[in-house]
C-alpha positions as CSV (number, residue, x, y, z in Angstrom):
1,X,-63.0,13.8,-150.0
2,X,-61.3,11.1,-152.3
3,X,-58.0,12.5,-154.0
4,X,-57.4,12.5,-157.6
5,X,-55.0,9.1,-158.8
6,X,-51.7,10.8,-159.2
7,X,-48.6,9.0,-161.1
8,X,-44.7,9.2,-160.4
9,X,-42.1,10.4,-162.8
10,X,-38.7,8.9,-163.1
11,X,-36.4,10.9,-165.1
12,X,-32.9,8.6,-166.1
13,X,-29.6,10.5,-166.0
14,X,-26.9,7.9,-167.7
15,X,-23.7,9.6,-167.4
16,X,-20.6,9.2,-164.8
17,X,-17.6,10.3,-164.3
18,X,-16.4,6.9,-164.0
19,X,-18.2,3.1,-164.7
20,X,-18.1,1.5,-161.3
21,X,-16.9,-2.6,-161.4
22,X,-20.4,-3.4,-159.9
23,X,-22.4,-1.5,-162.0
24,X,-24.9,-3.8,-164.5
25,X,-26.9,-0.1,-165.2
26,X,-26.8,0.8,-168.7
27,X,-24.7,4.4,-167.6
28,X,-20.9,5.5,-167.6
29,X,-18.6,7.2,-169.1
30,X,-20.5,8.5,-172.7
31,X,-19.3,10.0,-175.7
32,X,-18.3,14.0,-175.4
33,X,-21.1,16.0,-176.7
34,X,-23.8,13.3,-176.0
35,X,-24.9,14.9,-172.7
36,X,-26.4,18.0,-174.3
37,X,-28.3,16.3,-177.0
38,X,-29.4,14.0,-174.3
39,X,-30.9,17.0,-172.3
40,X,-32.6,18.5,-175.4
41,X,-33.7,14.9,-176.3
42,X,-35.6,14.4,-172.5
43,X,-37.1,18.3,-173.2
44,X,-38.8,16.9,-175.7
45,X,-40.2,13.7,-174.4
46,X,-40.9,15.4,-171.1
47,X,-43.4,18.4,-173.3
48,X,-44.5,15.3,-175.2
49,X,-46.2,13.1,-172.6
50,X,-49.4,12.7,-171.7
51,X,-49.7,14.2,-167.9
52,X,-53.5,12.8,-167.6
53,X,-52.5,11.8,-163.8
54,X,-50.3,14.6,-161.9
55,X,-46.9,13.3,-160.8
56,X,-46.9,13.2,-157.0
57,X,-43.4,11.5,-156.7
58,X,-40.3,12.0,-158.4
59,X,-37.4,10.0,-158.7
60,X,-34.0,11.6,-160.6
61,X,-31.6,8.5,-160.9
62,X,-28.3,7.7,-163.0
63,X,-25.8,7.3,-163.5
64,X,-25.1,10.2,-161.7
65,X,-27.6,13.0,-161.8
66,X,-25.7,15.2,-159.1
67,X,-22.9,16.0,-161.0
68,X,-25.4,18.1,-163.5
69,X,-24.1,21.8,-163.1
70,X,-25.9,23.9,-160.8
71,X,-26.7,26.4,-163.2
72,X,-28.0,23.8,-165.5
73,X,-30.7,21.8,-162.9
74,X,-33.7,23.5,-162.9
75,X,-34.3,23.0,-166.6
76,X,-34.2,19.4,-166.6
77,X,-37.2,19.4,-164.4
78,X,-39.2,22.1,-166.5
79,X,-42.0,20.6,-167.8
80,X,-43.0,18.3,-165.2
81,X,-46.0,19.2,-163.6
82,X,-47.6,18.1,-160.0
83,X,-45.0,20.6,-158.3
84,X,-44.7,20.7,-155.2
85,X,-44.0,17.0,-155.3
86,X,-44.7,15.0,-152.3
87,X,-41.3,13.3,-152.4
88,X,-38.5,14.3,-155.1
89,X,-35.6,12.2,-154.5
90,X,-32.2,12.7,-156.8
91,X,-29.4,9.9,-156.7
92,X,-25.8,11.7,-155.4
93,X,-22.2,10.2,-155.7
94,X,-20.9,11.2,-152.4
95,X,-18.1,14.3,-153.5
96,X,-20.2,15.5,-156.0
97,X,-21.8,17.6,-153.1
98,X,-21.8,21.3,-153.0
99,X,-23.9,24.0,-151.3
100,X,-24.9,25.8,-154.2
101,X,-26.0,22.8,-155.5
102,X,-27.8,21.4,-152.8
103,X,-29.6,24.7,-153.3
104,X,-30.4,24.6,-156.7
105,X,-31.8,21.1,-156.1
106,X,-34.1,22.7,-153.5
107,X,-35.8,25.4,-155.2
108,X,-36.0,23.0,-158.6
109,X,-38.3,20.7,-155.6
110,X,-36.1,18.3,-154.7
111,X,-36.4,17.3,-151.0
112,X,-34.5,13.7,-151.1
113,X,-31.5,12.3,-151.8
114,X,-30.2,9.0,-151.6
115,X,-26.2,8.5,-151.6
116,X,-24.8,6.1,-153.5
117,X,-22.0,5.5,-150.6
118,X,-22.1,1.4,-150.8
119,X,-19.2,1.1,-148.3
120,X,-17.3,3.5,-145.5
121,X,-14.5,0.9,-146.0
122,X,-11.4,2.5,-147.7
123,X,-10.0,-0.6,-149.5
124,X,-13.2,-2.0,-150.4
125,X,-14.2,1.5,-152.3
126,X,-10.8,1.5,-154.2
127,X,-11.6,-1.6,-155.7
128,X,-15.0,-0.3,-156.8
129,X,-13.2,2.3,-158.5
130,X,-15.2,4.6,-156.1
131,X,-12.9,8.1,-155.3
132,X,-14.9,9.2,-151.7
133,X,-14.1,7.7,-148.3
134,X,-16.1,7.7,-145.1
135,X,-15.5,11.4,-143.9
136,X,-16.5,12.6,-147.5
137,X,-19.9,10.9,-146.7
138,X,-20.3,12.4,-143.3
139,X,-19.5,15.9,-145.1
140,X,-21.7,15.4,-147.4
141,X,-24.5,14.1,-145.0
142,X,-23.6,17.4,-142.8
143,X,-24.2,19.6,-146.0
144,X,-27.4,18.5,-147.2
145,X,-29.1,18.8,-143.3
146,X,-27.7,22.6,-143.4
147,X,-29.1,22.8,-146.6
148,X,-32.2,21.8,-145.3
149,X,-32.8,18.3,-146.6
150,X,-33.1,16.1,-143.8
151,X,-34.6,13.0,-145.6
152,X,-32.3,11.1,-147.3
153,X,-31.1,7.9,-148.0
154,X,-27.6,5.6,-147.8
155,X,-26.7,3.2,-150.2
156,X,-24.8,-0.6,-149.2
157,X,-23.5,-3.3,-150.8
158,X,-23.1,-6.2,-149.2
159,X,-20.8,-8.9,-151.2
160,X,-18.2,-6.4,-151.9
161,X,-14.5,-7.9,-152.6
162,X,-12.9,-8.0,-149.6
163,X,-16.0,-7.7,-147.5
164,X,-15.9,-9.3,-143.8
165,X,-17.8,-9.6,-141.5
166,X,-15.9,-7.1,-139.0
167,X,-16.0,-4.6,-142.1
168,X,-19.6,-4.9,-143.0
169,X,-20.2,-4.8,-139.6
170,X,-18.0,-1.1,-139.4
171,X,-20.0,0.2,-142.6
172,X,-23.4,-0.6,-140.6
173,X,-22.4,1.4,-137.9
174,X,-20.8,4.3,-139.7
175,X,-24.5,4.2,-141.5
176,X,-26.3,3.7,-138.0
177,X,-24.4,7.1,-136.3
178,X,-25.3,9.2,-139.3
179,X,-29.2,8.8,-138.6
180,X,-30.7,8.2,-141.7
181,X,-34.3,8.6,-142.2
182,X,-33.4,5.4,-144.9
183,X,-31.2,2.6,-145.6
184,X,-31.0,0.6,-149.1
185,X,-28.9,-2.8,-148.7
186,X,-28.0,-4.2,-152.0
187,X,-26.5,-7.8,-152.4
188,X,-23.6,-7.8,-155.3
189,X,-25.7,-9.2,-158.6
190,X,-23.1,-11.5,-159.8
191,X,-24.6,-11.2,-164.3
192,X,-22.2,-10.6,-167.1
193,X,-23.7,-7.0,-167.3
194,X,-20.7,-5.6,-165.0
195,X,-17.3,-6.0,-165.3
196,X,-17.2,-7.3,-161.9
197,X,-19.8,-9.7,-162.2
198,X,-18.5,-11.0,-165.8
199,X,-15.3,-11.3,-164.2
200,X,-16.6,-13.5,-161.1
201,X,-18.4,-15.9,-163.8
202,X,-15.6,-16.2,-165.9
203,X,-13.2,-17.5,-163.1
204,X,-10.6,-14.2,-163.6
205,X,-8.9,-12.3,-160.5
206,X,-9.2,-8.5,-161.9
207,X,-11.4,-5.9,-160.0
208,X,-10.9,-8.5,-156.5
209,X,-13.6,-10.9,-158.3
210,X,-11.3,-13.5,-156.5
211,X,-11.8,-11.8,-152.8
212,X,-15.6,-11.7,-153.0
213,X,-17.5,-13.5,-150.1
214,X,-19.2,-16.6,-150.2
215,X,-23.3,-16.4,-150.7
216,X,-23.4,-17.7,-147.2
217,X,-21.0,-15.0,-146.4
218,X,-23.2,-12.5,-148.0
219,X,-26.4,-13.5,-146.8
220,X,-25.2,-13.2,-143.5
221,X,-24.2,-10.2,-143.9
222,X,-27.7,-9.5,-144.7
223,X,-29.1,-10.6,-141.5
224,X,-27.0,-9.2,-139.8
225,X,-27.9,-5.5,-141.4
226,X,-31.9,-6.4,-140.8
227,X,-30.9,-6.9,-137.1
228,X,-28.8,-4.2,-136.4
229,X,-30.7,-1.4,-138.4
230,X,-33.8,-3.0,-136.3
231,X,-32.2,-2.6,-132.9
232,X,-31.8,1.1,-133.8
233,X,-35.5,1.9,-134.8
234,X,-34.5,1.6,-139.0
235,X,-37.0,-0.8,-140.4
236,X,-36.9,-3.0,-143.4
237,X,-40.2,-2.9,-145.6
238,X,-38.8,-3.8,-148.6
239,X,-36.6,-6.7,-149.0
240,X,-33.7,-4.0,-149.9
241,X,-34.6,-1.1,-147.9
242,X,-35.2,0.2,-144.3
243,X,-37.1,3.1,-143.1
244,X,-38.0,4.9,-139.8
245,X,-41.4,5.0,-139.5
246,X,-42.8,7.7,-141.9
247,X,-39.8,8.1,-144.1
248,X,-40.4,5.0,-146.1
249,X,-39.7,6.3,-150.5
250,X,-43.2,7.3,-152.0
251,X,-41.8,6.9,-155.4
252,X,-40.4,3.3,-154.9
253,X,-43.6,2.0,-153.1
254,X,-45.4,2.6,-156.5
255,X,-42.9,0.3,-158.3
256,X,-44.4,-2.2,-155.4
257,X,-47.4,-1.6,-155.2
258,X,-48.5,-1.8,-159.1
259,X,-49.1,2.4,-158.9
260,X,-48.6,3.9,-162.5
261,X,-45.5,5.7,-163.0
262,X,-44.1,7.6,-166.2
263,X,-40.2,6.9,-166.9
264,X,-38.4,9.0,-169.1
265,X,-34.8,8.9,-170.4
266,X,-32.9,6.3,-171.8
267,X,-33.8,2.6,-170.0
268,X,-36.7,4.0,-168.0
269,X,-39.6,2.0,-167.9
270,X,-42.7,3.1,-167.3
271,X,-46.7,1.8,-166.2
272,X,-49.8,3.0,-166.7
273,X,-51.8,0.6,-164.4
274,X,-52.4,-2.4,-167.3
275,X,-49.5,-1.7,-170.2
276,X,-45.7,-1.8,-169.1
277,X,-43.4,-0.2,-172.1
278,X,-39.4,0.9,-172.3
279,X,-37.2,3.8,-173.6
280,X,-34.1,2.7,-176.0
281,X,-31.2,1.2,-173.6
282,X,-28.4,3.6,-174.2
283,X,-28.1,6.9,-174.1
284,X,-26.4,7.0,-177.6
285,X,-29.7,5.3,-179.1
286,X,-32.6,7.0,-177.0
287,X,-31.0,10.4,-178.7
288,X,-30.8,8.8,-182.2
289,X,-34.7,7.5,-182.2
290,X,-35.3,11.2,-181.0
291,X,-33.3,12.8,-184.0
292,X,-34.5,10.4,-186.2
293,X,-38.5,11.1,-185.1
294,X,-39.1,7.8,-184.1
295,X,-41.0,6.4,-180.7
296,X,-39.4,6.2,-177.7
297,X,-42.0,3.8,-176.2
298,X,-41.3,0.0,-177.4
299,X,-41.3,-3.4,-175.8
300,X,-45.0,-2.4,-174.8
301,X,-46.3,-5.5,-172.9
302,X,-49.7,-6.1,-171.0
303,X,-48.7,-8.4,-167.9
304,X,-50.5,-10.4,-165.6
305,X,-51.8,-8.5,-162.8
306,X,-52.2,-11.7,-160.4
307,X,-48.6,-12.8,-161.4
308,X,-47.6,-9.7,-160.6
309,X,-49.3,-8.8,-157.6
310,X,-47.2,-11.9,-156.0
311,X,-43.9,-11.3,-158.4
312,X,-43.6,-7.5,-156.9
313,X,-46.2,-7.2,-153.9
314,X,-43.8,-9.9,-152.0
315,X,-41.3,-7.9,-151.7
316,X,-43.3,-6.2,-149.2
317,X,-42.5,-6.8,-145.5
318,X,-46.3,-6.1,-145.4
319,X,-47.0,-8.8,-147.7
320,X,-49.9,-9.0,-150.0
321,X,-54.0,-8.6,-149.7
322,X,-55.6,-12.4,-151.3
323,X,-58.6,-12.3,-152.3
324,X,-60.6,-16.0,-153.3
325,X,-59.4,-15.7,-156.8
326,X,-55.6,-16.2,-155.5
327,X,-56.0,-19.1,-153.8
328,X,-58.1,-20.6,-156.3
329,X,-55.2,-20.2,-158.5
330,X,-51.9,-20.1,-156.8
331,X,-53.4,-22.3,-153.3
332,X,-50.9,-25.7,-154.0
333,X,-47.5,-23.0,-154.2
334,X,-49.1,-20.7,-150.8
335,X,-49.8,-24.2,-149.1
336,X,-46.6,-25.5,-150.0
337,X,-44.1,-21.9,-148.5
338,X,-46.5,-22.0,-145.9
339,X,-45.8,-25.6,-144.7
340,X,-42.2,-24.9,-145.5
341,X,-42.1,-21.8,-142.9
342,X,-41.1,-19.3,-146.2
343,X,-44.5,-17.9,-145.9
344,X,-46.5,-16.6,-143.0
345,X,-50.3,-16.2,-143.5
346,X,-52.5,-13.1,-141.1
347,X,-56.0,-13.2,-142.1
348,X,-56.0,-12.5,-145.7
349,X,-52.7,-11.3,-146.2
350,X,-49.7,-13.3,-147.1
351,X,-45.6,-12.3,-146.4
352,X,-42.2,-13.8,-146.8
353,X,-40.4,-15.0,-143.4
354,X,-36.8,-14.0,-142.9
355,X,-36.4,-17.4,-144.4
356,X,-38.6,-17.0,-147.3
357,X,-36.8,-13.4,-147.7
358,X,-33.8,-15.5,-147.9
359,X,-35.2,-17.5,-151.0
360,X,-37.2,-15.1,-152.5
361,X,-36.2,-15.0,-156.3
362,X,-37.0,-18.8,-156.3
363,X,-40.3,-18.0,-154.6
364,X,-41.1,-15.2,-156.6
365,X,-40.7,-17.2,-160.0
366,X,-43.4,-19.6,-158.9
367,X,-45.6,-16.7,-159.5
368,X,-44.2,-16.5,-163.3
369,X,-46.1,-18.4,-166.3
């Protein structure tokens, strides 16, 4: 029996307590009063859409969408169908933690979370302007298991100022004796989008940009996190993440694998298979449009499927399935990573090497018209 195509649903929660330095995400601190009219504005665009293909995954992200009250959960998830979900996975600031909420999660049909815990290093999390430390996280970790969700996931950062080696190197095995199904290992984006990273270009000292590691340092750091997450069974698939066998994120291997997903909120994006599209940016303007009657959908685009099936399928530690057609039109750049030792080839299918893992933005934009 072949089963139906399904879709996965990202829903975007933009608003924190607090705007970490790192953050290039278009979420913080908003305006009083915006969060509610943001809630009734996702209502509608949830009733709205178009559920042709049942939602299999679900993926709650911020911002930070654990500090919604309790009392208050469930509704943001009415009027998404496809429940049970395989995999519902909610993004958590580690403090924001409590049992009643961990329940209210539950029977709403979440069964992941991934912590947003990017260091178990005091200093380095102070300079983040981060407010938990390394025992909240093992609370927290402790709380959701008794509250019966066992799959989650931990958040890293590698590049953080003040990062060493002998600290990255603590933070990787505070991560390793937790036992998480999952690992995510983030270098620091240096963009102008964060204060941090505006800060780094611009030559300044606030935030520690003058204490941040060399890229050597960093992707080191890197290597050193794919070897010691592999020596205790936590394997990377993705160029970001790791996964035990089996506990690898549903919802993110669609972004991978070209699946259609529907995004909804402010700055989700969404596919259907052929057309990419976008919600507003900011909150602030995703409630306006709604107000206003306008679309939500813009910056609709129809992109290359062979680009992209080398842009995103590489990020793979599977690789990606060629057919003729590929190397009929991408043969001179596969022959060229291959002779380099960037690219290893199996048959028909095509990966990165650690090396070409190493390189892979410039790799990936020979795949870009």
């Amino acid at each position: 029996m072949i089963s139906p195509p399904t879709t996965g649903a990202y829903i975007s929660w933009p608003f924190c307590a607090q705007k970490c330095t790192y953050c290039n995400f278009a979420s913080g601190v908003q305006p009083k009063g915006l969060e509610s009219d943001y809630a009734a504005a996702l209502a509608v665009e949830i009733a709205a859409t178009d559920w042709h293909l049942l939602p299999d995954t679900l993926y709650i992200g911020g911002g930070t969408p654990s500090a919604i009250p309790a009392a208050e959960f469930g509704d943001i998830l009415q009027g998404i169908p496809g429940q049970p979900w395989t995999e519902a996975t909610l993004e958590a600031a580690p403090g924001s933690l409590t049992p009643e909420k961990i329940a209210a999660w539950t029977r709403a049909g979440i069964n992941r979370v991934s912590l947003g815990v990017q260091s178990f290093i005091r200093s380095e999390l102070a300079r983040t302007g981060r407010k938990h430390d390394a025992e909240t996280v093992r609370r927290d970790v402790a709380m959701l298991r008794e509250g019966g969700i066992g799959n989650f996931n931990l958040d890293l950062i590698s590049g953080l100022p003040g990062q060493t080696a002998a600290s990255w190197r603590e933070s990787l095995d505070a991560v390793v004796a937790l036992e998480p199904p999952h690992v995510s290992v983030y270098m620091l984006e240096v963009d102008d989008d964060s204060r941090l990273g505006s800060e780094i270009i611009l030559g300044g000292k606030r935030y520690g940009a003058f204490d941040v590691p060399s890229e050597d340092a960093v992707a080191g750091f890197y290597e050193a996190a794919v070897d010691h997450f592999a020596a205790h069974g936590i394997q990377r698939y993705e160029i970001s993440n790791f996964a035990r066998p089996g506990a690898e994120s549903l919802h993110n291997l669609k972004y991978w694998r070209r699946e259609p997903y529907i995004g909804l909120g402010s700055d989700a994006h969404s596919f259907d298979g052929t057309i990419r599209w976008q919600n507003p940016e900011m909150a602030v303007d995703y409630v306006a449009r709604h107000l206003a009657g306008l679309p939500l959908r813009e910056d609709e685009t129809a992109p290359d499927p062979a680009e992209e099936k080398f842009f995103v399928g590489l990020r793979l530690a599977e690789g990606v399935h060629t057919d003729p057609s590929d190397w009929d039109r991408f043969g001179p750049v596969f022959h060229r990573f291959l002779a380099a030792g960037m690219m290893e080839q199996q048959g028909s299918w095509l990966r990165l090497t650690p090396r070409g893992v190493m390189v892979s933005n410039e790799i990936f934009q020979e795949f870009i018209s």
